[in-house]
Biopython code that builds the backbone (N, CA, C, O; Angstrom):
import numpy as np
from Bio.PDB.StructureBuilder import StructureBuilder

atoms = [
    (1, "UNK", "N", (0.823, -1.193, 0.000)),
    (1, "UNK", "CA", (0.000, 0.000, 0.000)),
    (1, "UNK", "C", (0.864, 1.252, 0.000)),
    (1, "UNK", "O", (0.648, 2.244, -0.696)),
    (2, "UNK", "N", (2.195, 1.045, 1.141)),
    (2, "UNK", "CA", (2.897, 2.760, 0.996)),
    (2, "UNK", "C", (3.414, 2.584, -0.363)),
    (2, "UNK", "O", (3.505, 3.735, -0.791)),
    (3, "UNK", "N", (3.796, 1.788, -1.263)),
    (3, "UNK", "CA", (4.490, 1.867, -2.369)),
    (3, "UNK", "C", (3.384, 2.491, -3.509)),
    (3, "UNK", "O", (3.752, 3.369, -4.291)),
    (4, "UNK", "N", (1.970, 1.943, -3.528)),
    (4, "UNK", "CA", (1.182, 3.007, -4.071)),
    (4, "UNK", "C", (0.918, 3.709, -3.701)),
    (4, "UNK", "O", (0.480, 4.283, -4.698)),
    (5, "UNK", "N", (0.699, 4.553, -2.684)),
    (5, "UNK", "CA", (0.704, 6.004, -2.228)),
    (5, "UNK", "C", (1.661, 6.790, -3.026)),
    (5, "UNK", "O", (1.392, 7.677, -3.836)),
    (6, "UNK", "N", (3.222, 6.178, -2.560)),
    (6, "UNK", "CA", (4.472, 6.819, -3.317)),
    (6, "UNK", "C", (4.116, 6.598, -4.558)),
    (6, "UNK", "O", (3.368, 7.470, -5.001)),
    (7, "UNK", "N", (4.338, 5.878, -5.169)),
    (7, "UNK", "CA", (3.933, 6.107, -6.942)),
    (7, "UNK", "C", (3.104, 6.784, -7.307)),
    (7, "UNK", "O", (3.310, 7.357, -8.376)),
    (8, "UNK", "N", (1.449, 7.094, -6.406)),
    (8, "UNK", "CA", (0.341, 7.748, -7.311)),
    (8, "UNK", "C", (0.683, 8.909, -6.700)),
    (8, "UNK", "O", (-0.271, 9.680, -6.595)),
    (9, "UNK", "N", (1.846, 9.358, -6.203)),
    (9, "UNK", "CA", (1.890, 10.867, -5.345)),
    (9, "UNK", "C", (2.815, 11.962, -6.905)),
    (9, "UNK", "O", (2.794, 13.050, -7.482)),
    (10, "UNK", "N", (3.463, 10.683, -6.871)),
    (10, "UNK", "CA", (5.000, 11.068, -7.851)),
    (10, "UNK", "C", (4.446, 10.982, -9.304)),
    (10, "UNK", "O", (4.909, 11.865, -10.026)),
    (11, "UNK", "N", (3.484, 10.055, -9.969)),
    (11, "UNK", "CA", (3.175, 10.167, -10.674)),
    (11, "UNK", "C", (1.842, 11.174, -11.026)),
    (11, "UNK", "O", (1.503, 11.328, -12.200)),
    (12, "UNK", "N", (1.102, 11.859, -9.888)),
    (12, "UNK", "CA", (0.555, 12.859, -10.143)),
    (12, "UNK", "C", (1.749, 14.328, -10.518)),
    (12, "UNK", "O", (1.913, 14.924, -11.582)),
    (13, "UNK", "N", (2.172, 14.463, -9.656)),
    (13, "UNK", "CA", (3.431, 15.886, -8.999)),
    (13, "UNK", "C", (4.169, 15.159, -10.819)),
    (13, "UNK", "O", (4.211, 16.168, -11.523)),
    (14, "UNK", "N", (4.555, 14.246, -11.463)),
    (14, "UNK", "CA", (5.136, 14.300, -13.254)),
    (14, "UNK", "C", (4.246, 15.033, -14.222)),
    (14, "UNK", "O", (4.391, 16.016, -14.948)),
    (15, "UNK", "N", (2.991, 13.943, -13.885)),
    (15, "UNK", "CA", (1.380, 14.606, -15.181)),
    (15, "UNK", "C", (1.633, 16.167, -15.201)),
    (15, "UNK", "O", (1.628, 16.719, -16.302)),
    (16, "UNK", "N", (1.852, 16.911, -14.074)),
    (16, "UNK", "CA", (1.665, 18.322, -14.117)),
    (16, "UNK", "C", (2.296, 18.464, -14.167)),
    (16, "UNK", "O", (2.136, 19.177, -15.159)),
    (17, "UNK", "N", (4.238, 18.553, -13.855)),
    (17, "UNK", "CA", (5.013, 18.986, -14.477)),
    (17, "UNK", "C", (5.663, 18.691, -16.008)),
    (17, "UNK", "O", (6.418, 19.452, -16.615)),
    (18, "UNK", "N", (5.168, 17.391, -16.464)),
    (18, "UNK", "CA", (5.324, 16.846, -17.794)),
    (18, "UNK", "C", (4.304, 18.049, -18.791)),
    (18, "UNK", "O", (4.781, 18.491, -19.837)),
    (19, "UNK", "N", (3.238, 18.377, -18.432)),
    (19, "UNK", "CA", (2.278, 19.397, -18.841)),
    (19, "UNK", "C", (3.281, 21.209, -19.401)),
    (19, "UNK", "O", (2.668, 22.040, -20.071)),
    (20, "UNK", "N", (4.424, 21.400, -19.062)),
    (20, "UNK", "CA", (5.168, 22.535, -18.861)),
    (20, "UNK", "C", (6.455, 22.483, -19.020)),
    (20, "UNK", "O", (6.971, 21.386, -18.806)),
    (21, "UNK", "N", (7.021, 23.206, -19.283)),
    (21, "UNK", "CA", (8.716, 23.117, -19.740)),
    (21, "UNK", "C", (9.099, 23.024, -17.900)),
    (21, "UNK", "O", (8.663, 23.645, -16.931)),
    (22, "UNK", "N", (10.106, 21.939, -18.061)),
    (22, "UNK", "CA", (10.470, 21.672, -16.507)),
    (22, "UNK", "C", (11.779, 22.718, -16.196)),
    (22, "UNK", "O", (12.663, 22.901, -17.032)),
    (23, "UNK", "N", (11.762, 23.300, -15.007)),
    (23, "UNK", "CA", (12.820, 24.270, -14.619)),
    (23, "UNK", "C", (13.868, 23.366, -14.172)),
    (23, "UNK", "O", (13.691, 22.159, -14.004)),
    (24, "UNK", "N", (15.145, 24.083, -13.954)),
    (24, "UNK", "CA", (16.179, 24.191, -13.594)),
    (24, "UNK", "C", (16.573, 23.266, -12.285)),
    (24, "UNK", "O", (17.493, 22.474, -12.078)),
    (25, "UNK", "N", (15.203, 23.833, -11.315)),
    (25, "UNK", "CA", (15.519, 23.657, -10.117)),
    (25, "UNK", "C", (14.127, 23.275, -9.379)),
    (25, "UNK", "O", (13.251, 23.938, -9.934)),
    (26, "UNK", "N", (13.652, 22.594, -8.506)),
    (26, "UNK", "CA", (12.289, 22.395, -8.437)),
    (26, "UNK", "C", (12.300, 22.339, -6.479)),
    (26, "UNK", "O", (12.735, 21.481, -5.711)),
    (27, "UNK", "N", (11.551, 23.786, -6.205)),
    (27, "UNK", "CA", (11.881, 23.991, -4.247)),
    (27, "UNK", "C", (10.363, 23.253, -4.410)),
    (27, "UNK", "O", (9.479, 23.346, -5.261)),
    (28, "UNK", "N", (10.498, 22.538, -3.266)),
    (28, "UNK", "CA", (9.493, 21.603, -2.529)),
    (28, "UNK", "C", (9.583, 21.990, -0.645)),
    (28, "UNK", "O", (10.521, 21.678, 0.089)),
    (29, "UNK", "N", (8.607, 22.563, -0.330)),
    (29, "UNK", "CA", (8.452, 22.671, 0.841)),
    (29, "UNK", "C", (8.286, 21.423, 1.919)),
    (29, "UNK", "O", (7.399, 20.602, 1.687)),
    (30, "UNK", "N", (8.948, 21.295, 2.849)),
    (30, "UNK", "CA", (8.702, 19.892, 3.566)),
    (30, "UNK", "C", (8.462, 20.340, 4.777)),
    (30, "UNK", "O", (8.891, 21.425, 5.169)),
    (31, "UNK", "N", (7.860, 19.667, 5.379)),
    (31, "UNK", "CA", (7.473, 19.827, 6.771)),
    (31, "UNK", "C", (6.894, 18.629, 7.390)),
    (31, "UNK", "O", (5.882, 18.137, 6.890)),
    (32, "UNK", "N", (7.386, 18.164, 8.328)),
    (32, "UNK", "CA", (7.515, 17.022, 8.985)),
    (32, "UNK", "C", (6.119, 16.410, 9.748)),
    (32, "UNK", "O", (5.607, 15.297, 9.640)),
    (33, "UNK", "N", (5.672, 17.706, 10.644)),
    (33, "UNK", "CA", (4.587, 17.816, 11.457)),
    (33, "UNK", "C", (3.585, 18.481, 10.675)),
    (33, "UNK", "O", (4.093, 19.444, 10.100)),
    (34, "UNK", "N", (1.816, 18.294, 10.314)),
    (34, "UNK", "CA", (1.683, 17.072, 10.669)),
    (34, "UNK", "C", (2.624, 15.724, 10.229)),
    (34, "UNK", "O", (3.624, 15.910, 9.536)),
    (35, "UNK", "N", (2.341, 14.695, 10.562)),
    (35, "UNK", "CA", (2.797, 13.436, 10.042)),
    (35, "UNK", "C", (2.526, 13.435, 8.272)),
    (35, "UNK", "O", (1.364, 13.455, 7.865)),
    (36, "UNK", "N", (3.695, 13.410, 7.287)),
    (36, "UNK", "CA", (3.127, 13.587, 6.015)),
    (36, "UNK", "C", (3.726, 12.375, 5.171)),
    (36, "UNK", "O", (4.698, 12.821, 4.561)),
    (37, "UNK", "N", (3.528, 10.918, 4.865)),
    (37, "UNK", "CA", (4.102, 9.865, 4.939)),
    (37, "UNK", "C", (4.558, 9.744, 3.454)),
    (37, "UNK", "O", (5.454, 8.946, 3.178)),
    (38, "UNK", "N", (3.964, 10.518, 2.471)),
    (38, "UNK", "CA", (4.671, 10.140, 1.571)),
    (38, "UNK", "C", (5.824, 10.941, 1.107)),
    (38, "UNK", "O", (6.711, 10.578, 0.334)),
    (39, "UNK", "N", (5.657, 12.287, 1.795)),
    (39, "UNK", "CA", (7.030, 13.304, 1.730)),
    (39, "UNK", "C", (8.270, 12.766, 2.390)),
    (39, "UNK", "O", (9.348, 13.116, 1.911)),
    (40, "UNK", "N", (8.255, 11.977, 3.407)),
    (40, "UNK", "CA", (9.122, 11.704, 4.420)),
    (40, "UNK", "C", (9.700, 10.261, 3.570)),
    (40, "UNK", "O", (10.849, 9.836, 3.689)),
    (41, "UNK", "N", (8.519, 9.565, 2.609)),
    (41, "UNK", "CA", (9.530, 8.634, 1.992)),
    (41, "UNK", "C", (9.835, 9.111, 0.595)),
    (41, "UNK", "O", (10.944, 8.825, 0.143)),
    (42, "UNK", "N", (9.197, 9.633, 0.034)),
    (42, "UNK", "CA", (9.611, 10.651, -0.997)),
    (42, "UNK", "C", (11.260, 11.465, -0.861)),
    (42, "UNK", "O", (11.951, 11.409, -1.879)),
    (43, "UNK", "N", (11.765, 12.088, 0.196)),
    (43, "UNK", "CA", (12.455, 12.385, 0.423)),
    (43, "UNK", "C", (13.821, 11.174, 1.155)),
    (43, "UNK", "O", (15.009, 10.915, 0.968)),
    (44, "UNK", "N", (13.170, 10.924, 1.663)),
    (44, "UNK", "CA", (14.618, 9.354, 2.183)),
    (44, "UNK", "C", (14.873, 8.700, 0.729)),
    (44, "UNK", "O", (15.977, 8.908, 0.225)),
    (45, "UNK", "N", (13.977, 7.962, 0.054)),
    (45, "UNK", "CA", (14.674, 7.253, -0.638)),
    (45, "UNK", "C", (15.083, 8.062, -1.841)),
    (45, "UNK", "O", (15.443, 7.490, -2.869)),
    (46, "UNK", "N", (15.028, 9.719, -1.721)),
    (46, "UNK", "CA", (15.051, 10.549, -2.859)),
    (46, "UNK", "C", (14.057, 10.086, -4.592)),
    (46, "UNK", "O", (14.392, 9.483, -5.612)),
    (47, "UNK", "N", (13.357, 10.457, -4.342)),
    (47, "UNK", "CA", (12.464, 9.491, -5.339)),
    (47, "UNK", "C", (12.355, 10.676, -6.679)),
    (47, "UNK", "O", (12.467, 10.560, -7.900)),
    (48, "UNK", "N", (12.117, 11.693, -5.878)),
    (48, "UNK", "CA", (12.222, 12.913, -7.292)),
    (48, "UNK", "C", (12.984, 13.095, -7.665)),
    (48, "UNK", "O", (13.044, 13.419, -8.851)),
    (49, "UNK", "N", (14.441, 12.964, -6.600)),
    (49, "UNK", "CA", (15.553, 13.448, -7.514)),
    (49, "UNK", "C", (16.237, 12.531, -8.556)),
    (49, "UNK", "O", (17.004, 12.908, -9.442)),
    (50, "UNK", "N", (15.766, 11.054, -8.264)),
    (50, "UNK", "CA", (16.226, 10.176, -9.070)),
    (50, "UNK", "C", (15.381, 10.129, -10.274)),
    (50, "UNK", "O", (15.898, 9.975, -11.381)),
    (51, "UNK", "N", (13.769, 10.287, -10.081)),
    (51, "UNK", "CA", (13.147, 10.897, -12.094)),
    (51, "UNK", "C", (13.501, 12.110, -12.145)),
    (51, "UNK", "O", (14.541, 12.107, -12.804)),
    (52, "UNK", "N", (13.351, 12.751, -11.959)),
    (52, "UNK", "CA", (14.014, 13.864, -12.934)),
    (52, "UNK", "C", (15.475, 14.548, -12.573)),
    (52, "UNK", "O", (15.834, 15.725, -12.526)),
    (53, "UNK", "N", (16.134, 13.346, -12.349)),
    (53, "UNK", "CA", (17.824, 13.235, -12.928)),
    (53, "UNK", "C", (17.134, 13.076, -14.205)),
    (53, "UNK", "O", (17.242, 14.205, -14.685)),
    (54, "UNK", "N", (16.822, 12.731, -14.615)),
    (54, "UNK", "CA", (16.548, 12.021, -16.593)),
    (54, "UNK", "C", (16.898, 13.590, -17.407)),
    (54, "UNK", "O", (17.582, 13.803, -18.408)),
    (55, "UNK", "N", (16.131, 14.537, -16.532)),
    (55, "UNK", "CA", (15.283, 15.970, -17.435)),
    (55, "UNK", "C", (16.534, 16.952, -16.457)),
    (55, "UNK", "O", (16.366, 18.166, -16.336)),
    (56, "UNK", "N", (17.559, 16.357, -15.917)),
    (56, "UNK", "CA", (18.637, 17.566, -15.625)),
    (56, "UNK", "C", (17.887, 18.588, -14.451)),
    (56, "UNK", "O", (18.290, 19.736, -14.263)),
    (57, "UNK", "N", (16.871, 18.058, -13.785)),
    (57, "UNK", "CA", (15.923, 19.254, -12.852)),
    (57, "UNK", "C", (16.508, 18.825, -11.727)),
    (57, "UNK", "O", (16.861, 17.647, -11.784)),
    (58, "UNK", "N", (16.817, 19.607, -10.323)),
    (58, "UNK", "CA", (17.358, 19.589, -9.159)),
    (58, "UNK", "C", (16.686, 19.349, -8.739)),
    (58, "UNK", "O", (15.831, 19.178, -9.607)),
    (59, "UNK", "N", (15.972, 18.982, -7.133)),
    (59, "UNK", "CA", (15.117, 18.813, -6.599)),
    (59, "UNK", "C", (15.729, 19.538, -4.687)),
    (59, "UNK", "O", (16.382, 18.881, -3.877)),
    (60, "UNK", "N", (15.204, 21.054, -4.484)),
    (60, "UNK", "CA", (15.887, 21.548, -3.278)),
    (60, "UNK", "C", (14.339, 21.763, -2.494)),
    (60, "UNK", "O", (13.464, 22.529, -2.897)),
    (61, "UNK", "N", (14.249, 20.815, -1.186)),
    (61, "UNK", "CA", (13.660, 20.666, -0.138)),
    (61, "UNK", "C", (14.174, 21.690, 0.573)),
    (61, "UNK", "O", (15.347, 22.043, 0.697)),
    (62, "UNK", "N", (12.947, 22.237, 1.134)),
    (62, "UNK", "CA", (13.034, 23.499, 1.968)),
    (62, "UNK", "C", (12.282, 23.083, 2.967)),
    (62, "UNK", "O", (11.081, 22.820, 2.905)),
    (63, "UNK", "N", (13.071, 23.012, 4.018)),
    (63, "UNK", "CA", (12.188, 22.425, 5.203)),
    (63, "UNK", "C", (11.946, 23.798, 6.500)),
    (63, "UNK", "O", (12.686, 24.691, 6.912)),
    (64, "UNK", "N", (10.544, 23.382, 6.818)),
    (64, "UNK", "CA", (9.930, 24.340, 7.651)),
    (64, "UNK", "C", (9.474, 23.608, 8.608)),
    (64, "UNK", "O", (9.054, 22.452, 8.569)),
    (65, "UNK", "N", (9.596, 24.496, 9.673)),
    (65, "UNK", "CA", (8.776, 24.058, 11.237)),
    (65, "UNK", "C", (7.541, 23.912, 11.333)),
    (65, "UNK", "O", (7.194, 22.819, 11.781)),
    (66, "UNK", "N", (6.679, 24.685, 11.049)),
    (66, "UNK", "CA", (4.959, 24.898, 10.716)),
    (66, "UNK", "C", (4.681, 25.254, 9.572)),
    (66, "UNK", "O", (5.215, 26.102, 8.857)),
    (67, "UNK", "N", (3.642, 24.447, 9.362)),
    (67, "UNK", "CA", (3.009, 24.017, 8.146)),
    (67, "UNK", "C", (2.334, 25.164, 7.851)),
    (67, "UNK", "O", (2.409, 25.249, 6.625)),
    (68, "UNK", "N", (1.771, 26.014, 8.232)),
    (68, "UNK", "CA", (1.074, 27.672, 7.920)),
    (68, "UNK", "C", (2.036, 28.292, 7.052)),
    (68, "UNK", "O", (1.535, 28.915, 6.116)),
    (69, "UNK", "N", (3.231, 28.282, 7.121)),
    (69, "UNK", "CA", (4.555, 28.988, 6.441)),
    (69, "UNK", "C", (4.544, 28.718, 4.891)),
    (69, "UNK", "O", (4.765, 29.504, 3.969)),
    (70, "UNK", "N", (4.146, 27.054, 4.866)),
    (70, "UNK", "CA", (3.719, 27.096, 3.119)),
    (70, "UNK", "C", (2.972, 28.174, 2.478)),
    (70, "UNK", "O", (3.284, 28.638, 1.382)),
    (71, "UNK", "N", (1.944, 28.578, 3.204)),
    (71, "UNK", "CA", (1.159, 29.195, 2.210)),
    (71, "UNK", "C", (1.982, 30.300, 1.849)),
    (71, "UNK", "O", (2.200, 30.831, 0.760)),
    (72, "UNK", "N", (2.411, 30.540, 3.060)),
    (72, "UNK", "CA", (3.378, 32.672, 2.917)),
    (72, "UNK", "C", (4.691, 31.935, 1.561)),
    (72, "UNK", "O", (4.692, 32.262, 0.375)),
    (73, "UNK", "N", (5.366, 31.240, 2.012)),
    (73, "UNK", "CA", (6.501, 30.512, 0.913)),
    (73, "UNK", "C", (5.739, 30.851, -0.508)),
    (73, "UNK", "O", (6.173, 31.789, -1.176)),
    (74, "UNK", "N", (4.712, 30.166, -0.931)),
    (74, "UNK", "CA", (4.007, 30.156, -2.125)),
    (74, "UNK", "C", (3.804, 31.677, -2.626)),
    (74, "UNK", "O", (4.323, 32.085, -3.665)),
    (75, "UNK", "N", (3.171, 32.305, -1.965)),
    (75, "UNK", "CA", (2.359, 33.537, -1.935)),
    (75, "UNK", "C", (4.152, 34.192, -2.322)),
    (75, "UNK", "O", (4.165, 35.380, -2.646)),
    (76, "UNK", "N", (4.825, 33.845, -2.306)),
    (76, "UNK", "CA", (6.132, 35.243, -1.973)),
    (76, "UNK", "C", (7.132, 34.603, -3.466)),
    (76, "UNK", "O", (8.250, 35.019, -3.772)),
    (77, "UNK", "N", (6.406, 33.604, -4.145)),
    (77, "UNK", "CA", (7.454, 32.813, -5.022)),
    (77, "UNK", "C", (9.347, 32.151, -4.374)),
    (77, "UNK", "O", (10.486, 32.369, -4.789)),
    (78, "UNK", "N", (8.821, 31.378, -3.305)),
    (78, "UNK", "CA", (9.730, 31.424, -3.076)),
    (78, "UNK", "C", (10.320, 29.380, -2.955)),
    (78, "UNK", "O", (11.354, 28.813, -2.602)),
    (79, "UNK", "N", (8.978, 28.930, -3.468)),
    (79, "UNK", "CA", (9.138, 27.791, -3.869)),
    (79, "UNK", "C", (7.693, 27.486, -4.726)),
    (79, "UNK", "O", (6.651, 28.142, -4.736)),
    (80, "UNK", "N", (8.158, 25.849, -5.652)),
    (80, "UNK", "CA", (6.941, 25.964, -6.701)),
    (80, "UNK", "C", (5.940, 24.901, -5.808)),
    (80, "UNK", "O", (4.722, 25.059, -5.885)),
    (81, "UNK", "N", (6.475, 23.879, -5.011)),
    (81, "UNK", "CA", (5.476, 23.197, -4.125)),
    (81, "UNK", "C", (5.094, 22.872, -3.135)),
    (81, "UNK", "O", (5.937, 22.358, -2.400)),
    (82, "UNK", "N", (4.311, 22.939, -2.842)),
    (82, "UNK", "CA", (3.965, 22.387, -0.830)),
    (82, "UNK", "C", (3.350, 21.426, -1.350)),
    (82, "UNK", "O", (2.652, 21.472, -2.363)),
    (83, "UNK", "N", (3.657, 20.188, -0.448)),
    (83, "UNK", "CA", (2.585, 19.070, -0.423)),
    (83, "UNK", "C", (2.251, 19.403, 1.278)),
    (83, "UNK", "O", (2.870, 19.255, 2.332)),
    (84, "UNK", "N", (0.797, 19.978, 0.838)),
    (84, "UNK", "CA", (0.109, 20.172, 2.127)),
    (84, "UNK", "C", (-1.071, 18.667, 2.196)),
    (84, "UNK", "O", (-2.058, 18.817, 1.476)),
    (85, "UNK", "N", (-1.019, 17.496, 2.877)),
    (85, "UNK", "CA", (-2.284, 16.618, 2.785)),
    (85, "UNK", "C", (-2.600, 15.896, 1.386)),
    (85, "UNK", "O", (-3.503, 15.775, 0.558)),
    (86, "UNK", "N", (-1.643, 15.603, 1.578)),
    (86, "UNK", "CA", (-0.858, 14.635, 0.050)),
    (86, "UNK", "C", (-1.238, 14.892, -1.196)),
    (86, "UNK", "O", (-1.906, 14.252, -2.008)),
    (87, "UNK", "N", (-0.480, 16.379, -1.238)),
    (87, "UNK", "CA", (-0.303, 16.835, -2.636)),
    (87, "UNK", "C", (-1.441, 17.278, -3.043)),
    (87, "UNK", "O", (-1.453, 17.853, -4.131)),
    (88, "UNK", "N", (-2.565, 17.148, -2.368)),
    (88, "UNK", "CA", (-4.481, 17.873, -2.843)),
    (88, "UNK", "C", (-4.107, 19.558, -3.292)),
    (88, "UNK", "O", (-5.010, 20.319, -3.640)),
]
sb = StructureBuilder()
sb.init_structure("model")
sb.init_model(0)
sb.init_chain("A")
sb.init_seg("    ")
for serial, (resi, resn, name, xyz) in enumerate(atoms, 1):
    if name == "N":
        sb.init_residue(resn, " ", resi, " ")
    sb.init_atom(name, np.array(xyz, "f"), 0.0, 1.0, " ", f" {name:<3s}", serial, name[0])
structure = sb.get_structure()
């Protein structure tokens, strides 16, 4: 079951970036608390940075204490994703 979670998380977060010329560099907001299970394995076994090694895109996790801070991050361009409640 966590292995489809991880796949239908990663293969949603491709559909939409496959949709757009992929950048350079791709900030992903992380935040630990609440409990967010597929970011935390998303990030250990590095799962983004190993697909899109293919397309030359970086993958820089920006980790925050409270989860409220995503929205201000977004709002200020200062990363392209929060997975707030798995990626909704």
């Amino acid at each position: 079951m966590l292995k489809f979670i991880v796949a239908f998380s990663l293969c949603s977060f491709l559909m939409t970036a496959a949709n757009a010329e992929l950048p350079e560099t791709i900030d992903i907001l992380y935040v630990k608390a609440p409990f967010n299970l597929q970011n935390i394995v998303m990030r250990k076994h590095n799962l983004l940075e190993k697909e899109l090694s293919k397309d030359n895109v970086k993958i820089n996790w920006i980790l925050l204490t409270q989860g409220g801070k995503q929205g201000q991050a977004l709002a200020s361009n200062s990363a392209q994703v929060a997975s707030v409640m798995n990626f909704s």
